[in-house]
C-alpha positions in Angstrom: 0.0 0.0 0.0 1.1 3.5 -0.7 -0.2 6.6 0.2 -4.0 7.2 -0.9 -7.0 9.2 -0.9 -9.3 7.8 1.4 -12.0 5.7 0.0 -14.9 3.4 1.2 -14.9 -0.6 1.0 -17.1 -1.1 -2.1 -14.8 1.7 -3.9 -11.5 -0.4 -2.8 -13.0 -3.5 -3.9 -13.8 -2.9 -6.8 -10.5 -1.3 -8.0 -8.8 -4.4 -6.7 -11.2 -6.8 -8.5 -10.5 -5.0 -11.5 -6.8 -4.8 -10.7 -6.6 -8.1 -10.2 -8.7 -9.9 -13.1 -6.4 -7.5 -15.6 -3.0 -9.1 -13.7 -4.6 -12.5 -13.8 -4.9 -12.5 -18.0 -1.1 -10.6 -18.1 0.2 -13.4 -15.9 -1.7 -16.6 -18.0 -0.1 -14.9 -21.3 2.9 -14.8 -20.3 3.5 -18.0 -18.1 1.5 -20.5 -19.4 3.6 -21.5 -21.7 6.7 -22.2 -18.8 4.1 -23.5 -16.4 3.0 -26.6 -19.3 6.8 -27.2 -19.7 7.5 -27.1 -15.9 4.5 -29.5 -15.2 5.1 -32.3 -17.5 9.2 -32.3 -16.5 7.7 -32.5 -12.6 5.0 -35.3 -13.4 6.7 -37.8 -15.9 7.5 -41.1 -15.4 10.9 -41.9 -13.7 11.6 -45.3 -15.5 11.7 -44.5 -19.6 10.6 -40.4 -19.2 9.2 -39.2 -22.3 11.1 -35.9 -22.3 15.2 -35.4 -21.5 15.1 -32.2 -20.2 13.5 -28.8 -20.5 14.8 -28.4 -24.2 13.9 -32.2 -25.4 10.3 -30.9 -23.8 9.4 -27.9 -25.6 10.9 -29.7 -29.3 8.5 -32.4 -28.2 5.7 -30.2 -27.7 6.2 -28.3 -30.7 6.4 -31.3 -32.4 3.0 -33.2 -31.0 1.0 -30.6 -30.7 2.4 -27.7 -32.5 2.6 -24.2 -30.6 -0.9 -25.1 -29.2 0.3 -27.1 -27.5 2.3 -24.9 -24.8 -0.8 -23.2 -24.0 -2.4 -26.6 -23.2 -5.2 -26.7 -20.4 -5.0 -22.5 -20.6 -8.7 -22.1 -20.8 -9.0 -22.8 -17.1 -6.0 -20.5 -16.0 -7.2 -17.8 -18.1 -10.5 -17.5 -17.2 -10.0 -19.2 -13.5 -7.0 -16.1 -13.2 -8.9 -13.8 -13.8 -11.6 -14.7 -11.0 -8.0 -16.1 -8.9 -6.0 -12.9 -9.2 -9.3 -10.8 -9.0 -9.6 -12.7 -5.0 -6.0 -13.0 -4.4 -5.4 -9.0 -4.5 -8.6 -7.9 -3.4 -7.9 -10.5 -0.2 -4.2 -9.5 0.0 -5.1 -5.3 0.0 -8.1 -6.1 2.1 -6.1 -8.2 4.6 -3.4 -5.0 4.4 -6.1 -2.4 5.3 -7.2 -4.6 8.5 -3.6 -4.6 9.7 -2.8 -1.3 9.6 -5.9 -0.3 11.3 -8.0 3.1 11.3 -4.8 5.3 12.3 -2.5 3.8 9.7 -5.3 3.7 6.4 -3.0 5.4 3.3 -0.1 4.7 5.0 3.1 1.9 4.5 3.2 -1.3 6.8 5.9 -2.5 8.7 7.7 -4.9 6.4 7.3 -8.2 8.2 3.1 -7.1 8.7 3.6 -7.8 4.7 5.2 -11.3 5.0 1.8 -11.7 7.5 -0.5 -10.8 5.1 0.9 -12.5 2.4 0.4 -16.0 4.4 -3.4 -15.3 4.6 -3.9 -14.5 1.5 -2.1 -17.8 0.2 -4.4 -19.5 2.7 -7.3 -18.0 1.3 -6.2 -17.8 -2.3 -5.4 -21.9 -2.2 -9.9 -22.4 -2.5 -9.8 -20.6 -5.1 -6.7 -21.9 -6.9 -6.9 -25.1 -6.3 -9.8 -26.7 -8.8 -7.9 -24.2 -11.1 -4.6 -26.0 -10.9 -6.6 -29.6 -10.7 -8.1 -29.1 -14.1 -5.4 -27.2 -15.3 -2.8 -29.9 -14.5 -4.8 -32.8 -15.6 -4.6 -31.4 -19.5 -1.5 -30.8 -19.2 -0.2 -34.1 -18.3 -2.9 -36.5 -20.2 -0.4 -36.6 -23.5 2.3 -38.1 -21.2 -0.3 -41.5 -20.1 -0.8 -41.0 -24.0 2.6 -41.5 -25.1 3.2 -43.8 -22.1 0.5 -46.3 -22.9 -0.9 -45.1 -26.6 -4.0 -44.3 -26.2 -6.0 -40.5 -27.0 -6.0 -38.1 -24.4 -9.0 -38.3 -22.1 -10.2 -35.0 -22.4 -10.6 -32.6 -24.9 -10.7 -29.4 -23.2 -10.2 -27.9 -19.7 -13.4 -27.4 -19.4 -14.3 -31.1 -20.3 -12.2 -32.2 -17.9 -13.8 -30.0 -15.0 -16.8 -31.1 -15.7 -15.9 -34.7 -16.2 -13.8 -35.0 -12.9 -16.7 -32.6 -10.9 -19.7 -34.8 -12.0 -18.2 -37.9 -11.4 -16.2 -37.4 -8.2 -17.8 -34.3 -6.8 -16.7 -31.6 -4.9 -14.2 -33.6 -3.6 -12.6 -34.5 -6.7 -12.4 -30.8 -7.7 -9.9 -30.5 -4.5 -8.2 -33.3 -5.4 -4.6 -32.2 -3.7 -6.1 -29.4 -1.7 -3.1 -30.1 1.1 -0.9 -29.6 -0.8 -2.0 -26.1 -2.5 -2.1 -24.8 1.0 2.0 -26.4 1.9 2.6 -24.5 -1.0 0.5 -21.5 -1.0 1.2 -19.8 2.3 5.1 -19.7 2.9 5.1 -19.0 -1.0 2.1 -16.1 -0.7 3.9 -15.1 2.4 7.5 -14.8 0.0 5.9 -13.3 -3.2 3.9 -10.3 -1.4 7.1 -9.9 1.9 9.4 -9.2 -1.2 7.2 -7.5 -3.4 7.1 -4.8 -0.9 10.5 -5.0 0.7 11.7 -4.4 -3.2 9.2 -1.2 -3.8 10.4 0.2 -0.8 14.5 -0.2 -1.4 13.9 1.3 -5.2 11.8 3.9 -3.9 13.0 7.5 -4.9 14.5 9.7 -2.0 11.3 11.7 -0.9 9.0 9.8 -2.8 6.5 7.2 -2.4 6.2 3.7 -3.9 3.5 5.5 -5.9 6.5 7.4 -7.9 8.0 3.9 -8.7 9.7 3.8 -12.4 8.2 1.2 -15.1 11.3 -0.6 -14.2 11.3 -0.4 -10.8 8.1 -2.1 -10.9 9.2 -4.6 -13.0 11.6 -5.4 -11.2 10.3 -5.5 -8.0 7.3 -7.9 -9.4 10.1 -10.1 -10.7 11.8 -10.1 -7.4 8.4 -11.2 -5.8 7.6 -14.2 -8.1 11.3 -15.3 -8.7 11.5 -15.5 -5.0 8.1 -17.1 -4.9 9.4 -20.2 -6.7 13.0 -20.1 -5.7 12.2 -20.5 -1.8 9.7 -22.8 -2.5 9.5 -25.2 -5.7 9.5 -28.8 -3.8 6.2 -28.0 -2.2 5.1 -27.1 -5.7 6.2 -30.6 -6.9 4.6 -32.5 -4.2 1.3 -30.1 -5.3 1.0 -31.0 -9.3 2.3 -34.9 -8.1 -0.8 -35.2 -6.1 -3.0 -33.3 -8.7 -2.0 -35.2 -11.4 -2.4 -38.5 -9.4 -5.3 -40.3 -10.4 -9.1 -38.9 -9.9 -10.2 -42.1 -8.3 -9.0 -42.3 -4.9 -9.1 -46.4 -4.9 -6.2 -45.7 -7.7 -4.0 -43.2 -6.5 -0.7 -44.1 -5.7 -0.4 -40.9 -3.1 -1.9 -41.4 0.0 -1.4 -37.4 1.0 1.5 -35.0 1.3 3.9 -37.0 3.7 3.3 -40.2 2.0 4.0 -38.4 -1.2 6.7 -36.4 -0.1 8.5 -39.9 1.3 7.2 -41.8 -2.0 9.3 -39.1 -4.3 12.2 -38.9 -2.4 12.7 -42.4 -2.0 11.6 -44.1 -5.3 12.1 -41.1 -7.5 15.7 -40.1 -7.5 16.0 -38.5 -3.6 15.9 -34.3 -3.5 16.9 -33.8 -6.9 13.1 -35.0 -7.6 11.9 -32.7 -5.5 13.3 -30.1 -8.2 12.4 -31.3 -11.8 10.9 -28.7 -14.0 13.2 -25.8 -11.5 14.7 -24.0 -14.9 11.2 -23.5 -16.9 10.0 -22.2 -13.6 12.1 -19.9 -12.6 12.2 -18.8 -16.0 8.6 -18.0 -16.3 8.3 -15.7 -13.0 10.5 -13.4 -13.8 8.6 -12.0 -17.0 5.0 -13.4 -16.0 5.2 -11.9 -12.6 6.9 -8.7 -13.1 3.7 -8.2 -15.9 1.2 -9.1 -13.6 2.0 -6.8 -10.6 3.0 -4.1 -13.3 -0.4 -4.4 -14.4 -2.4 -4.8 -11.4 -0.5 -1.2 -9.8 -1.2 0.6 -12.9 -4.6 -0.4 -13.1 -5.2 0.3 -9.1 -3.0 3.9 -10.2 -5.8 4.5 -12.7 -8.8 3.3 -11.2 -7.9 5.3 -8.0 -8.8 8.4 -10.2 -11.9 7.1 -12.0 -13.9 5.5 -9.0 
């Protein structure tokens, strides 16, 4: 938060909602394509993998499905973004105003109350972004059991697949690997937001405001938020798509739950280098995607700040 005018709950809301649903289509376009390649290095099969390594991936991709198929399963990110990012900021600035109370409204937090907020948000964000990720995960995955056994993929679209898994399995089934969202979410929500804000402040102008930020200082310090995002966090992430990309009935999954899965990898799946497969693509994708999104998200809060 930066210094503001003063403005009531439905005005805030809205400029966040707005915010965030325009940060949740920057950050699709310009991640999905590392998030597809980062998924199918994490979930493939340790005995005869179908891809050698991150380069081996995209060729394969390219060569498969064409330049489709890096956007794979993106119909549920990019409309489930939108309505994500749209909660995750609203709940992030909302959770902000709480904590700096009546006598601090307009004004900067301390930097750890940032960190704090960023945990709830992740913990709130993971209901959201978890039936997202599911459906999201599944598509992008299917053409490895494909290749693996030679059969079609199951589902033809995201949104087949969310209603497929949802009718036949339930609510449930839509939260497949709910645990792990939230291992992951709310250390890495805490991260992304804690350095987000401890990166505006440093590149700050003398006697300015975070407000007065450069283009490139807002880059950067959205790249700084997402990088460390991933880079303090990535096995959880692993553990996350392993047990969303498990199978929908529970009578056939071969994860029990997070510690059971997180003992299963390490010991079966090549120790803590498994816990990092798909690391590069990653890392490579929250640098731009992120540094869009939150360059997006303030500029859009800048201008709606005006309008509303």
């Amino acid at each position: 938060m930066g210094t503001q005018t003063s403005e009531n709950f439905v005005q805030r809301t809205l400029k966040n909602t707005i915010a965030g649903t325009a940060g949740g289509i920057a950050v699709c376009l310009v991640g999905h394509p590392f998030d597809t390649l980062k998924v199918r290095l994490q979930t493939q099969p340790v005995v005869n993998p179908v891809y050698k390594g991150l380069t081996d991936c995209f060729l394969k991709t390219l060569k498969w499905e064409g330049v489709g198929g890096l956007y794979k399963g993106v119909g549920s990110p990019i409309v489930g973004q939108m309505f994500f990012r749209a909660t995750l900021f609203t709940s992030y600035f909302q959770i902000s105003t709480l904590v700096a109370g009546s006598e601090r409204v307009g004004h900067r937090l301390q930097m750890h109350e940032y960190f704090i907020c960023g945990a709830f948000t992740g913990s709130i964000a993971a209901l959201i972004e978890a039936p997202i990720d599911l459906f999201k995960s599944k598509m992008q995955v299917q053409i490895i059991n494909a290749k693996a056994h030679g059969t079609k993929p199951k589902y033809s679209n995201v949104f087949q697949c969310g209603y497929d898994i949802t009718r036949q399995y339930g609510i449930r089934g839509a939260y497949q690997g709910l645990a792990g969202v939230w291992l992951r979410n709310i250390p890495a929500n805490c991260f992304f937001f804690g350095f987000y804000e401890v990166s505006r402040t440093l590149l700050t102008p003398e006697g300015g405001t975070v407000l007065d930020l450069s283009a490139s200082a807002l880059l950067t310090s959205g790249a700084v938020g997402g990088f460390l995002y991933w880079f303090l966090t990535y096995p959880t992430d692993v553990i996350k798509s392993s047990l969303q990309a498990d199978e929908s009935d529970r009578s056939k999954r071969r994860f029990k739950g997070v510690v059971h899965c997180t003992k299963t990898l390490y010991t079966t799946e090549g120790g803590v280098g498994r816990f990092f497969r798909g690391f590069l693509p990653c890392l490579m994708r929250s640098l731009p995607a992120n540094a869009a999104m939150f360059f997006v998200v303030e500029k859009t809060r800048q201008f709606l700040a005006h309008k509303l």
